[in-house]
C-alpha positions in Angstrom: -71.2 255.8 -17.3 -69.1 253.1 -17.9 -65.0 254.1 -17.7 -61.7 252.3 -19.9 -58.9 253.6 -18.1 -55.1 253.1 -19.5 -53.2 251.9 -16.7 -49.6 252.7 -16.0 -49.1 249.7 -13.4 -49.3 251.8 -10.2 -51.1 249.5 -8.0 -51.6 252.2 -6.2 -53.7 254.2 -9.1 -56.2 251.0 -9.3 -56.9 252.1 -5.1 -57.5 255.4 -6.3 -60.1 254.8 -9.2 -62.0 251.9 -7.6 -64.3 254.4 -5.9 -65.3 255.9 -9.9 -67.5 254.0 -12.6 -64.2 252.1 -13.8 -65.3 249.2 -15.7 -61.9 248.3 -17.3 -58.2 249.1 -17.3 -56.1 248.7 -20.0 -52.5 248.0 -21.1 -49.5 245.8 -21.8 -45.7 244.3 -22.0 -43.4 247.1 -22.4 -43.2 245.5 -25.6 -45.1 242.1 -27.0 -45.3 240.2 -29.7 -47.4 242.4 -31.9 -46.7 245.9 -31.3 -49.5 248.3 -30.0 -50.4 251.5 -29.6 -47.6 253.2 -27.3 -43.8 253.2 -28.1 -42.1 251.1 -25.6 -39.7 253.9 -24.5 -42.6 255.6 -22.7 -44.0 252.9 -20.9 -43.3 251.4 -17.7 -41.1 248.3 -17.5 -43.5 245.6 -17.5 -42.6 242.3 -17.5 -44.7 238.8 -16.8 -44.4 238.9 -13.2 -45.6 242.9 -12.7 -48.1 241.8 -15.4 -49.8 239.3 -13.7 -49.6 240.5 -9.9 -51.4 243.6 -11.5 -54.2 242.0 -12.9 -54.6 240.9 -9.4 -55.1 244.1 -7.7 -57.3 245.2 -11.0 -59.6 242.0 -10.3 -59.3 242.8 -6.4 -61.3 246.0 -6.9 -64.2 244.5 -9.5 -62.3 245.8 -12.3 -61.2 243.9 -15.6 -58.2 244.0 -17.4 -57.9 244.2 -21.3 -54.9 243.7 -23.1 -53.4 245.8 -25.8 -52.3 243.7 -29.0 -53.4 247.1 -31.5 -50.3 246.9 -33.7 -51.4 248.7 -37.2 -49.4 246.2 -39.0 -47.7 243.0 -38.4 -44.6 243.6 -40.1 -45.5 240.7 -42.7 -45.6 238.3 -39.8 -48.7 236.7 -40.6 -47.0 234.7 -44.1 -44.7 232.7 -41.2 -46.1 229.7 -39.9 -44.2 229.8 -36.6 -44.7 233.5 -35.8 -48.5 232.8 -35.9 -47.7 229.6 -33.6 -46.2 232.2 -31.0 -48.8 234.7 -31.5 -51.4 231.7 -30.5 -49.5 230.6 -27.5 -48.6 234.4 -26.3 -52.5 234.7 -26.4 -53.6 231.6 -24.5 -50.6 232.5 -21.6 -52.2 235.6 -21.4 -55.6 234.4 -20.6 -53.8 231.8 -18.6 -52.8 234.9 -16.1 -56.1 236.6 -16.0 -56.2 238.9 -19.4 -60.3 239.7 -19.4 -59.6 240.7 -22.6 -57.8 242.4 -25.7 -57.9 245.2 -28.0 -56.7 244.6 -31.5 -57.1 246.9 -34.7 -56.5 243.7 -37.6 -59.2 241.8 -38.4 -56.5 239.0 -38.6 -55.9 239.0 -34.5 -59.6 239.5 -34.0 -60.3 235.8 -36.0 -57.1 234.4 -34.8 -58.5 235.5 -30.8 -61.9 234.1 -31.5 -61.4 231.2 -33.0 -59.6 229.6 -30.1 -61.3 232.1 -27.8 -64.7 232.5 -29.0 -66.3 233.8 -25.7 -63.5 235.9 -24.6 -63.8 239.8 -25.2 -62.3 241.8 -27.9 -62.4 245.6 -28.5 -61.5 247.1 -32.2 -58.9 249.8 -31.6 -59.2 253.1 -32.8 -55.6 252.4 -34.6 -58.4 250.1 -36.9 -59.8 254.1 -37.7 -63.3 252.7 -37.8 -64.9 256.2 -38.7 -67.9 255.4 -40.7 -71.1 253.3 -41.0 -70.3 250.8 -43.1 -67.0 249.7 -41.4 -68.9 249.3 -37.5 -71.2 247.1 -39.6 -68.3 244.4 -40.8 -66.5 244.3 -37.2 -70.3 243.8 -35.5 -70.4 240.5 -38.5 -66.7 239.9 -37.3 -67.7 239.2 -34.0 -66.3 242.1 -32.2 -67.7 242.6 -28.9 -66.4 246.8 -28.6 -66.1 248.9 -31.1 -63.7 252.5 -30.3 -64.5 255.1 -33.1 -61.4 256.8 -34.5 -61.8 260.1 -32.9 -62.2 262.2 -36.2 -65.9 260.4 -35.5 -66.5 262.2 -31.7 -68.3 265.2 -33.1 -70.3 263.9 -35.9 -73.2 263.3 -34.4 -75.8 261.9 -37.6 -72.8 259.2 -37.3 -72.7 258.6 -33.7 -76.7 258.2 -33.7 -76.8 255.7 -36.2 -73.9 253.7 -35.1 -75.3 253.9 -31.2 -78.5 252.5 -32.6 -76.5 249.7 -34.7 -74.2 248.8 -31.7 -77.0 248.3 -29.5 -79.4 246.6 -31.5 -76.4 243.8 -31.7 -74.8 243.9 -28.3 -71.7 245.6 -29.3 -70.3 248.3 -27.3 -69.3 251.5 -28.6 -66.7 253.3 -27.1 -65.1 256.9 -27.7 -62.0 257.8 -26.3 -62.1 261.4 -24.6 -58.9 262.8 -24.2 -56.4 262.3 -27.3 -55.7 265.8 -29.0 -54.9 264.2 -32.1 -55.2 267.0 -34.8 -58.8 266.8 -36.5 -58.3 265.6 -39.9 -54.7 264.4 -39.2 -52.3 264.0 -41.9 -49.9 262.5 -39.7 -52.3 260.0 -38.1 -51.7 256.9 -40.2 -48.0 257.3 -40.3 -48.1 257.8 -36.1 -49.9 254.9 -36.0 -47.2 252.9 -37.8 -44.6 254.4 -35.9 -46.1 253.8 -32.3 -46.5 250.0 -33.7 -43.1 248.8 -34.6 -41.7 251.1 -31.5 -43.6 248.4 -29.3 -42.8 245.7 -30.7 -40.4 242.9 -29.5 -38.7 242.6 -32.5 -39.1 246.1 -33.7 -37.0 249.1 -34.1 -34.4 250.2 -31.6 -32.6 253.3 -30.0 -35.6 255.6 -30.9 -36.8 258.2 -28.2 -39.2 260.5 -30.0 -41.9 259.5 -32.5 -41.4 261.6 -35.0 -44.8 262.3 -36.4 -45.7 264.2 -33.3 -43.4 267.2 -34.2 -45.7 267.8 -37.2 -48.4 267.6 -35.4 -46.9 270.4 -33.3 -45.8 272.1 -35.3 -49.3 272.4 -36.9 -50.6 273.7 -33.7 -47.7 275.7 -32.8 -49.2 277.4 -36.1 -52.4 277.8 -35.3 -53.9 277.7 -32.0 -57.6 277.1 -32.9 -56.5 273.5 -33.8 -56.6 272.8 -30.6 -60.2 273.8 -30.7 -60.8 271.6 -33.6 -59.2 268.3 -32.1 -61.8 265.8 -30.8 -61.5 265.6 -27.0 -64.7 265.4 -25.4 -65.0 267.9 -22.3 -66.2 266.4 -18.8 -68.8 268.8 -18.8 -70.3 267.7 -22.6 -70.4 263.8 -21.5 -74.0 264.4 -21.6 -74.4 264.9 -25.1 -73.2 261.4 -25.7 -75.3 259.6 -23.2 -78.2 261.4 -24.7 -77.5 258.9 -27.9 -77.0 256.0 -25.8 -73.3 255.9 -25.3 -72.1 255.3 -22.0 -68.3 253.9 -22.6 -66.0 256.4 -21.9 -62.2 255.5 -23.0 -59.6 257.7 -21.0 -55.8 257.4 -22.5 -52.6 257.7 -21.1 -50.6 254.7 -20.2 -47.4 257.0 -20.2 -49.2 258.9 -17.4 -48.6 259.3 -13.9 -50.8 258.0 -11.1 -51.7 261.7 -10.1 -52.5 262.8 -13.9 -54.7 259.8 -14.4 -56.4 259.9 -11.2 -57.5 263.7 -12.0 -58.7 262.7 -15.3 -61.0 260.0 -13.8 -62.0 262.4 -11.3 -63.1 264.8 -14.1 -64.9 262.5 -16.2 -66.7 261.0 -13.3 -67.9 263.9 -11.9 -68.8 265.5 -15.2 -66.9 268.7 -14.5 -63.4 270.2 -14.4 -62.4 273.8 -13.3 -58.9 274.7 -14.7 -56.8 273.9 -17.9 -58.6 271.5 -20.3 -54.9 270.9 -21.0 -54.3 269.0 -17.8 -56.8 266.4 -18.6 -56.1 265.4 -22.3 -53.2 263.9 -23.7 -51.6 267.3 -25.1 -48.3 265.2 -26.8 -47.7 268.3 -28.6 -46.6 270.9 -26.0 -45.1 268.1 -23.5 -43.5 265.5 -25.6 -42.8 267.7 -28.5 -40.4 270.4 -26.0 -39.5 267.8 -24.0 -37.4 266.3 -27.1 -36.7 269.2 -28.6 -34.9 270.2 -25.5 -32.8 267.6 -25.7 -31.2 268.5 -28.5 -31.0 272.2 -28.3 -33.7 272.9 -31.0 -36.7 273.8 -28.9 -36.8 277.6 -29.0 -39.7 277.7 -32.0 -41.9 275.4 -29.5 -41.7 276.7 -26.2 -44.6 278.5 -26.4 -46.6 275.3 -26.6 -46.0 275.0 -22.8 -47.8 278.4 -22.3 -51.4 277.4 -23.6 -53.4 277.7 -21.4 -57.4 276.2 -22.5 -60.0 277.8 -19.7 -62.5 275.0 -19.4 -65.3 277.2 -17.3 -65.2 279.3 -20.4 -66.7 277.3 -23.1 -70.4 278.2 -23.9 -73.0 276.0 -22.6 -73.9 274.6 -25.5 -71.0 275.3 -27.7 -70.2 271.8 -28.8 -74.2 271.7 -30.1 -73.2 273.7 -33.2 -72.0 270.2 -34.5 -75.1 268.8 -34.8 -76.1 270.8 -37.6 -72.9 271.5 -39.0 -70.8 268.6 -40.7 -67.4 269.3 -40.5 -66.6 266.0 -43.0 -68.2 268.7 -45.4 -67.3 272.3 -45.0 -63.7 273.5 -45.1 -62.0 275.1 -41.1 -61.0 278.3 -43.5 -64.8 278.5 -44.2 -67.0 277.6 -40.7 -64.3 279.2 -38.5 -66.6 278.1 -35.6 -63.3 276.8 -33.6 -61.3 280.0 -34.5 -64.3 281.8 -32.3 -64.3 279.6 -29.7 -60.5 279.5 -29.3 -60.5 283.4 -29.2 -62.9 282.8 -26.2 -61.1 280.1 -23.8 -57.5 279.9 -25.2 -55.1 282.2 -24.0 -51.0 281.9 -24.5 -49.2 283.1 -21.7 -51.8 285.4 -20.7 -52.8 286.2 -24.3 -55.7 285.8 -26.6 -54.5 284.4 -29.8 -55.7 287.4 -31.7 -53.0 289.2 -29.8 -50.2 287.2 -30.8 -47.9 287.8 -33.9 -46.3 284.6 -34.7 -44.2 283.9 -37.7 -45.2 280.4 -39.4 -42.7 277.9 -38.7 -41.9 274.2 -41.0 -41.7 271.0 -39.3 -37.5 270.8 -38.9 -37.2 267.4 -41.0 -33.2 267.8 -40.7 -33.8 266.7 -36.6 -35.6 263.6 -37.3 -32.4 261.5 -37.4 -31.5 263.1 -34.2 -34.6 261.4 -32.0 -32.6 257.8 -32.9 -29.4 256.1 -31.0 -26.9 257.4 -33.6 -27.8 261.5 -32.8 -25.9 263.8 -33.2 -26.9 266.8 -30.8 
């Protein structure tokens, strides 16, 4: 097992993790010259100096550092002659101060890294959405060293046998991140990653506290519970499943995190097993950061119940996460299988309730707020 752990430049989390199969950590400026995958306004202040004393305490426990430059889009930069200049020269002071590596999701950073950089490690992003055969084959013949699947890819497992055989035939790592709860079969999902770009970026947006995207994506679940069933984390306790196709790089997110979140996530995925609220181990933007805003503005009252899932993780079957191996979501409807609807009845309870117990009126996504979550608000 092999670990990628987001760091949220708590020198003392890198103490904490040493003693687990952390490989790399991973993270960034509050905001750089690209963009990447978090909105600034979540993120730690990091500046050059915490930046590069980090790395040192990462390297001081056998651990390297990889750098987050996974902007979805430039923002039309790459047509100016001295924005690519900058781009070049934020790259070689960043290897300068003891950047391993970097994760990028445009094939553009990936030659403009390499061919300067040849020998230097770079990762495809999942913000790149690499889902499917065909696409690990170009970025293996594009000289990426790791490859992390989108996770709409984490359960189909024809896929992840074929692209575990590719990979390692090549050298190329694969790497699938465990704990997003990004809805399966997002709508939202290229949009987010849009808006998570030009939040981090140096020159990008202002004043905005809330991505906006994630409310849909709430509200989606605050809809229907057995989505949460149907999003692609990877339980602790079905790592196995994986490393029974030859994958062994594990990606755990949350650079927004605290030291004490993070370190129970290691914890979980290093020893395989977690007794408690699968919900305390994955990302789960919808009931925190979703009330959390809401709050602010006095509009939370249709989401509240988010914060009262609660997902038993010694309750899942055995073998539950088996059934997709024979079954290809990509190719039967949810309203069909109803596989996850089952499961969810069996693990997911909502302040002490099975969802079948609950009568919940359908709400819409309130598109009149989204002004709101910017500097100019009005509640």
């Amino acid at each position: 097992m092999r670990l990628v752990v987001a760091t949220n430049f708590d020198d003392n989390l890198i103490e904490q993790i040493r003693k687990y199969p952390v490989k790399y950590v991973f993270g960034s400026h509050t905001e750089n010259i690209t963009g990447h995958g978090r909105a600034s306004f979540i993120l730690p202040k990091v500046d050059d100096e915490r930046l590069k004393n980090h790395i040192g305490v990462v390297h001081s426990a056998n651990i390297k550092f990889l750098y987050t430059l996974n902007s979805a889009n430039l923002r039309g930069k790459e047509y100016s002659e001295r924005h690519v200049s900058e781009i070049r020269n934020e790259v070689e002071k960043l290897i300068n101060m003891g950047v391993d590596g970097f994760i990028v999701a445009l094939p553009y950073l990936l030659f403009l890294i390499k061919s300067e950089h040849p020998d230097i490690e770079v990762s495809i992003s999942s913000f790149a959405r690499v889902n499917h055969i065909r696409k690990i084959e170009e970025y293996i013949n594009l000289g990426a060293n790791t490859i992390i699947l989108d996770e709409d890819a984490n359960r189909n497992f024809q896929l992840l046998e074929s692209a575990s055989k590719l990979t390692r035939k090549h050298g190329v790592d694969l790497e699938l991140i465990v704990n997003n709860t990004c809805l399966w079969g997002c709508p939202y999902k290229l949009t987010h990653d849009q808006v998570s770009s030009y939040l981090s970026a140096s020159d990008g947006v202002k004043g905005v506290w809330f991505e906006y995207p994630i409310l849909f994506c709430a509200t989606e679940v605050r809809n229907d519970f057995a989505n949460i069933i149907r999003m692609r984390w990877i339980r602790p306790e079905d790592l196995i499943l994986y490393e029974e196709l030859g994958i062994d790089r594990f990606k755990i997110a949350g650079r927004n995190k605290t030291t004490e979140w993070l370190v129970r996530a290691v914890k979980a995925y290093s020893e395989r097993s977690y007794e408690g609220n699968l919900l305390d181990i994955v990302s789960y933007v919808q009931g925190r950061a979703t009330t959390t805003a809401l709050r602010k503005i006095g509009h939370s009252q249709d989401y509240e119940i988010l914060k009262k899932v609660y997902v038993n993780n010694k309750a899942f079957p055995q073998y539950w996460l088996r059934y997709f191996k024979y079954n290809r979501c990509e190719e039967r409807s949810c309203e069909e299988c109803k596989y996850c609807d089952t499961i969810a009845e069996m693990v997911v309870t909502i302040d002490d309730k099975r969802i079948s117990e609950l009568n919940l009126p359908k709400v819409k996504p309130p598109l009149q707020l989204i002004p709101k979550f910017g500097e100019n608000k009005d509640g």
